[in-house]
MARKOLPA-432370 format. One record per residue: x, y, z of N, C-alpha, C, O in turn; residue in three letters. Coordinates in steps of 0.001 Angstrom, whole numbers, plus 500000, padded with zeros to 6 digits. Example, Ala and Ser with C-alpha at 12.3 -4.5 7.8 and 13.67 -1.06 7.14 Angstrom:
513190494310507800512300495500507800513200496700507800514236496681508465ALA 512850497750507080513670498940507140512900500030507870513409501138508039SER 
END
This chain:
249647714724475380250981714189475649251921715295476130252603715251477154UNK 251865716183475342252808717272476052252365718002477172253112718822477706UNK 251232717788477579250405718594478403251227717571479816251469718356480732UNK 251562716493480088251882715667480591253597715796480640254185715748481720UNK 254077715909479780255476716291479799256152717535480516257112717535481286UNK 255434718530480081255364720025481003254758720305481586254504721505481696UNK 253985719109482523252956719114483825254144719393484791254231720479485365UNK 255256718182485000256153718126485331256969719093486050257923719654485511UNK 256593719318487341257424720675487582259230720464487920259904721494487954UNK 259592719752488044261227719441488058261279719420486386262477719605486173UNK 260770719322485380261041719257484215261181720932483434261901721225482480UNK 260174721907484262259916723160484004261210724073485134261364725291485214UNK 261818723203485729262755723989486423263878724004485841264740724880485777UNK 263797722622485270265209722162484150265522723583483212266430724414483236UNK 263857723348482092264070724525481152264280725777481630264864726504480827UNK 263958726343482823263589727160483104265564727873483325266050728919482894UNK 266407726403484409267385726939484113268136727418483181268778728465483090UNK 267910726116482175268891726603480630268425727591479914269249728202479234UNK 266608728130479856266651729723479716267580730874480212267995731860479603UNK 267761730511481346268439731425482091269863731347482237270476732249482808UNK 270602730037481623272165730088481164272209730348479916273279730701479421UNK 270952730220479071271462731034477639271626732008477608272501732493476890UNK 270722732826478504270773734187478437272114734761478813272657735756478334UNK 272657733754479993274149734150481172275011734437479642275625735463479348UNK 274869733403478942275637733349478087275655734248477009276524734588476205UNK 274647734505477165274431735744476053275181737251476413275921737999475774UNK 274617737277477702274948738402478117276991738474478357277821739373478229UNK 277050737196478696278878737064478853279489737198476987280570737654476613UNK 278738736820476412279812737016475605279411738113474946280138738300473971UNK 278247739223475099278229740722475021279319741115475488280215741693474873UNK 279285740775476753280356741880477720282230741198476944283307741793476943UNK 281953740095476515283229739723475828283627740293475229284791740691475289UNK 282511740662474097282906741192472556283322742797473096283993743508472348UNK 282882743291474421282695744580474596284141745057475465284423746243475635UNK 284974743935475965285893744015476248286951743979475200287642744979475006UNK 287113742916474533287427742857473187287931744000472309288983744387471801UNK 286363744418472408286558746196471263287227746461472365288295745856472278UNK 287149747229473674287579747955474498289336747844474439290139748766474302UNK 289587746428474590291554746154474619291996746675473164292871747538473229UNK 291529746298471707291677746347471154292254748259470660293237748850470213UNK 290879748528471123290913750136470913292348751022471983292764752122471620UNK 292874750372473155293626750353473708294645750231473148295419751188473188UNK 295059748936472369296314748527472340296340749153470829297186748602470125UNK 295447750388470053295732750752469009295949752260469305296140753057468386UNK 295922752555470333296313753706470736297486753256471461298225754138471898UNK 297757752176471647299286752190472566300087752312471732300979753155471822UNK 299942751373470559300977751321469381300872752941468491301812753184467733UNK 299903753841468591300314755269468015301062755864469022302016756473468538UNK 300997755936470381301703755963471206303338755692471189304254756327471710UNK 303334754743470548304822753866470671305389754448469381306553754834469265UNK 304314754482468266304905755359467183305679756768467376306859756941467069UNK 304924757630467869305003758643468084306415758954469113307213759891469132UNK 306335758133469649307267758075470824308630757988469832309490758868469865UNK 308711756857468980309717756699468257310202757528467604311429757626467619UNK 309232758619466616309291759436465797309924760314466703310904760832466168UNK 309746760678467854309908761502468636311823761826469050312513762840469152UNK 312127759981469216313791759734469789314240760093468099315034760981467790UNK 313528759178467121314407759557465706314694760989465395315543761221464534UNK 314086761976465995314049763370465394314601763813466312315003764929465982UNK 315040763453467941316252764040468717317519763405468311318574763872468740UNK 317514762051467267318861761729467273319180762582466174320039763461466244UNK 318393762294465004318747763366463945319294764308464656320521764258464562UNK 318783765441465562319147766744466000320272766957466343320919767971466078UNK 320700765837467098322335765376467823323237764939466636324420765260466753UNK 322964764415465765323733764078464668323946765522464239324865766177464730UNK 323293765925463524323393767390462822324167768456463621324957769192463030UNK 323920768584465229324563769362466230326172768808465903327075769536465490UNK 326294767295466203327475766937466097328099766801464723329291766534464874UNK 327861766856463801328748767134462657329229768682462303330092768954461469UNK 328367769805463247328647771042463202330072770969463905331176771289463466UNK 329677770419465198331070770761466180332273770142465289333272770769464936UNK 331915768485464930333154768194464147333672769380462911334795769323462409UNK 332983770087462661333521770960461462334294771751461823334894772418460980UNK 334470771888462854335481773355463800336952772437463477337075771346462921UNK 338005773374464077339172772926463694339692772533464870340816772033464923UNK 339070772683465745339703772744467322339265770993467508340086770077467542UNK 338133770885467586337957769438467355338503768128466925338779767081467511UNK 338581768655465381339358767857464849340788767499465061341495766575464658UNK 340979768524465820342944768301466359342513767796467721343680767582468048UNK 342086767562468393341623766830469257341216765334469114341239764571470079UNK 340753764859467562340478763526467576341990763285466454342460762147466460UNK 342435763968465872343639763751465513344733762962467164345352761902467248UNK 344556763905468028345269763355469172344938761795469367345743760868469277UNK 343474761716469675343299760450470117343949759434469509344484758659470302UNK 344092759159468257344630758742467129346011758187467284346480757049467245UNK 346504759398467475347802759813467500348561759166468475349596758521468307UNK 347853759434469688348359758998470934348092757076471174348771756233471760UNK 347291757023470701347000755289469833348098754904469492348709753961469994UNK 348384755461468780349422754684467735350683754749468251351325753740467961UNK 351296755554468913352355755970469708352664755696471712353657755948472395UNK 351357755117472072351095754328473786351180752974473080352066752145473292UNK 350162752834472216349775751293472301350516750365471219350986749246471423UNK 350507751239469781351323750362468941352923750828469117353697750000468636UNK 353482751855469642354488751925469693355046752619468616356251752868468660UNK 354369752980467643354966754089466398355913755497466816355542756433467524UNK 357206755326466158357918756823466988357615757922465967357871759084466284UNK 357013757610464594356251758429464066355835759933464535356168761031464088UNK 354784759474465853354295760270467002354752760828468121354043761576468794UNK 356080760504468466356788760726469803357078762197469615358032762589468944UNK 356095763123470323355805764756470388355562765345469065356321766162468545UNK 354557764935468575353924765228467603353153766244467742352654766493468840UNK 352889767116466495352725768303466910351067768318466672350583769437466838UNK 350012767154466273349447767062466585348265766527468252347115766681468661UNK 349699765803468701349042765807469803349992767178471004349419767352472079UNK 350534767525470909351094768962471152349583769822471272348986770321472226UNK 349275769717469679348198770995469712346785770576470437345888771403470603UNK 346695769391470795345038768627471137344673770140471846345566770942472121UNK 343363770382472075343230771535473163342701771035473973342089771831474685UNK 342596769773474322342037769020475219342412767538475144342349767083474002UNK 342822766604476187343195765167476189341807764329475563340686764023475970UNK 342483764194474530341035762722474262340995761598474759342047760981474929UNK 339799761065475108340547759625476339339097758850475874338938757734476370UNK 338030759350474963337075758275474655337372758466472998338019759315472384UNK 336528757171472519336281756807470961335070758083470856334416758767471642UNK 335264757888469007334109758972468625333971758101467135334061758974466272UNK 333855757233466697333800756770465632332990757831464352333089757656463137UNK 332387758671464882331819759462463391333035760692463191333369761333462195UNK 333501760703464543334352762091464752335355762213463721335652763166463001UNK 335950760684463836337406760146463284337144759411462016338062758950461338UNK 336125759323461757335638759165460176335608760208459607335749760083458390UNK 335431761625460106335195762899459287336658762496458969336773761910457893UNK 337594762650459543339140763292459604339425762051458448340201762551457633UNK 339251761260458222339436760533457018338972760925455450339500760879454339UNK 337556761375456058336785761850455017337082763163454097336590763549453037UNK 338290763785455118338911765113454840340046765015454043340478765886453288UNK 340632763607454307341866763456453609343046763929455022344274763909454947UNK 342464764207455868343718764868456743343844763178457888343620763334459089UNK 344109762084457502344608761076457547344568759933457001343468759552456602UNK 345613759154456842345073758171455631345904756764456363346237755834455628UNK 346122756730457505346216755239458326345079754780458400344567755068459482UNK 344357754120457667343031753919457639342833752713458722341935752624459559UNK 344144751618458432343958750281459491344369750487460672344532749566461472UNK 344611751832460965344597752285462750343145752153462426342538751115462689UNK 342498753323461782341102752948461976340470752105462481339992752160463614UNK 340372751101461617339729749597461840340084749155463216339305748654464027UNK 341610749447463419341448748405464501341002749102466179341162748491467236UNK 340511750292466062340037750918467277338433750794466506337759751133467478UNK 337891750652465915336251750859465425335753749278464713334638749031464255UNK 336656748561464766336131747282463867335927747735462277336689747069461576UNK 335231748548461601334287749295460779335474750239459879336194751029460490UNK 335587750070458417335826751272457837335710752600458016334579752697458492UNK 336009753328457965335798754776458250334851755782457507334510756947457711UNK 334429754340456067333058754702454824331994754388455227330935755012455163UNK 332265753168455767331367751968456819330474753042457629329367753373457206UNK 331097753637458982330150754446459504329540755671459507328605756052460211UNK 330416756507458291329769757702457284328684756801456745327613757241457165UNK 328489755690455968327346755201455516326450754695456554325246754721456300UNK 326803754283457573325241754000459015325340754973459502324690754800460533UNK 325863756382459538325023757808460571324315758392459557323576759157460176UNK 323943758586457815323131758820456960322519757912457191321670758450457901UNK 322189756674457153321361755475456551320637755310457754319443755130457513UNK 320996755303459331320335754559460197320006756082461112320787757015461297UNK 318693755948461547317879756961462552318285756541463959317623756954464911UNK 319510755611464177319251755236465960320793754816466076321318753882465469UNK 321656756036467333322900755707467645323574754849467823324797754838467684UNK 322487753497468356322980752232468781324765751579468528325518751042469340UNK 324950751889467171326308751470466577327378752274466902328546751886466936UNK 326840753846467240328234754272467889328402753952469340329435753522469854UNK 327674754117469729327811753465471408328439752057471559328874751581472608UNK 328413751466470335329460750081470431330484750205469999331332749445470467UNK 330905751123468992332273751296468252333216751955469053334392751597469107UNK 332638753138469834333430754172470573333869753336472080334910753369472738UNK 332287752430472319333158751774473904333933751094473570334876751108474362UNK 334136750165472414335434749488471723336801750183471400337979749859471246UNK 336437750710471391337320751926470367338352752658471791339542752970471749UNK 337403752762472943337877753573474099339107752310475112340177752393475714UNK 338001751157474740338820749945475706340017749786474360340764750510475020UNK 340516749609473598341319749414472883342518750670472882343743750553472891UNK 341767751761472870342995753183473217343684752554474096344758752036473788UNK 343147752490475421343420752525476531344292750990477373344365750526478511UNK 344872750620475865345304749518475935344771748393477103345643747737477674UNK 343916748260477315343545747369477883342973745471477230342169745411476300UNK 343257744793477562342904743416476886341437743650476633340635744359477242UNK 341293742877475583339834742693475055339524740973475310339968740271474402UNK 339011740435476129338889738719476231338038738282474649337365738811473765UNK 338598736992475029338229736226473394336127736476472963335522736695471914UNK 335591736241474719334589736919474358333969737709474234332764737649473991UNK 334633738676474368334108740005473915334367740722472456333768741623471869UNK 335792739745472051335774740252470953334674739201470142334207739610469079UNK 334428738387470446333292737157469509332068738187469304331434738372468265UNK 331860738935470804330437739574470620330724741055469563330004741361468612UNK 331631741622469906331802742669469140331796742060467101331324742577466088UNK 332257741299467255332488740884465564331313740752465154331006741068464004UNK 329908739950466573328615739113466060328291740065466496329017740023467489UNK 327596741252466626327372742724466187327366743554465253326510744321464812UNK 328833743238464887329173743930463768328751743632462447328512744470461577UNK 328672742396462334327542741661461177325998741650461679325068741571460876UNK 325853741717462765324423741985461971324246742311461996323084742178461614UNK 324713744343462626324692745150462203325070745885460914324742747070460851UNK 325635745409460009325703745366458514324727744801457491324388745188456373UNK 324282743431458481323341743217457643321601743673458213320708743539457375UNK 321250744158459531320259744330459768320149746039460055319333746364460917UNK 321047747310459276321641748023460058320599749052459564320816750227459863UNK 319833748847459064318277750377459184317323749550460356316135749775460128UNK 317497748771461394316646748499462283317403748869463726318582749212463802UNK 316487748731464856316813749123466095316638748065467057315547747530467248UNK 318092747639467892317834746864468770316745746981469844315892746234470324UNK 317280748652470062316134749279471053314782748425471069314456747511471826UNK 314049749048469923312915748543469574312365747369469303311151747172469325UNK 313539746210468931313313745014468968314337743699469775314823742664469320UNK 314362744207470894315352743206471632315884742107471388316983741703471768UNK 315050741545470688314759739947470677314776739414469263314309738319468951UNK 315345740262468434315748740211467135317176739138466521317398738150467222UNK 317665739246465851318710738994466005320281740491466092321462740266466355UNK 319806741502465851320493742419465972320222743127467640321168743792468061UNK 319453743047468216319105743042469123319420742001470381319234742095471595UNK 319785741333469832320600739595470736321848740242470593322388740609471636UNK 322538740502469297323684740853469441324307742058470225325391742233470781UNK 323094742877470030323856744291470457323878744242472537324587744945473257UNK 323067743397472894322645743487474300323712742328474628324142742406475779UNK 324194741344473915325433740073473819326840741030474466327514740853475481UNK 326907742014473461328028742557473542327909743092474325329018742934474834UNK 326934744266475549326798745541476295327075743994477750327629744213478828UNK 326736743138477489326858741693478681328347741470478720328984741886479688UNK 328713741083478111330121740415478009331669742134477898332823742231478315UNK 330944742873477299331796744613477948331480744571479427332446744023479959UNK 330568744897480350330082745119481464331198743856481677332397744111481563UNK 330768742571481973331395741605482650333148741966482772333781742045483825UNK 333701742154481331335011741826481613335651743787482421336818743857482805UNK 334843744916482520334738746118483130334853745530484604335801745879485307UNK 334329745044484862333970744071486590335670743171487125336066742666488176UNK 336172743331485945337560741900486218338537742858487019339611742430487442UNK 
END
């Protein structure tokens, strides 16, 4: 009977193919598994890569932090962000407090951007105690961002406080949405504030912080 079944030569061509697609198959999903390992081993060297890379920006920001709390320690400095201050309160709010003050007299240089860690030292010194000028050029206490330049490895938050901080000197309007984005920043940067937008775009601190750099740019354009 079987001698009759596999007499059959269209029947022996049949098997003969599906020998030869098991094998296809065999051999494809070798080369699968072998690609597989191959991406795998890739994308675990990309991510030490990406580590390293990180470790790399955290230990130049550290460096810049540390550089910059040296310079803030000089005295020349600090009468310089005393000015900025100063000149705040006396262009924009109108305080005669300041009208030729001998701190902005002494600036040794015009201050014309924010420095939010700068002008937190000068609080931290006791050598000013308008604290709600503060706030309202930085959003943020002046403890607030002494506690995120210890706590957080990534500048991100001064680069939002100081461009705030600079459009507000400079009396210029802030539109309703920009201040929405600056506020929805500012929380979740309080509450998400040992992480990095950088690194995670698509976060929710990362929505916010790229919200706000959208809606600054836009109303810069008006």
């Amino acid at each position: 009977m079987d001698n009759l079944v596999y007499a059959n030569s269209e029947g022996h061509g049949i098997l003969a193919d599906l020998k030869n697609m098991k094998m296809d198959i065999k051999i494809l999903m070798a080369k699968d598994e072998h690609m597989t390992r191959m991406l795998d081993k890739q994308q675990t060297q990309l991510n030490e890569h990406q580590k390293q890379l990180n470790e790399h920006q955290r230990n130049i920001y550290s460096l810049q932090s540390h550089v910059k709390l040296l310079v803030q320690s000089s005295e020349g400095y600090r009468s310089v962000r005393r000015q900025f201050i100063d000149v705040y309160k006396r262009d924009i709010q109108g305080s005669e407090e300041f009208q030729g003050s001998k701190a902005i007299r002494e600036g040794n240089q015009i201050a014309h951007k924010g420095d939010a860690l700068g002008d937190a030292a000068l609080f931290d010194r006791d050598q000013r105690t308008d604290r709600s000028t503060y706030r309202e050029l930085y959003g943020l206490d002046h403890q607030q961002v002494l506690d995120f330049n210890f706590g957080s490895d990534d500048g991100y938050l001064f680069l939002v406080l100081n461009a705030h901080a600079t459009k507000v000197a400079q009396g210029k309007s802030i539109s309703d949405d920009l201040k929405v984005a600056f506020n929805s920043f500012l929380a979740k940067a309080e509450q998400y504030w040992l992480r990095s937008p950088s690194e995670e775009p698509n976060s929710p601190l990362g929505l916010a912080y790229y919200t706000f750099w959208k809606k600054f740019n836009e109303q810069a354009r008006i």
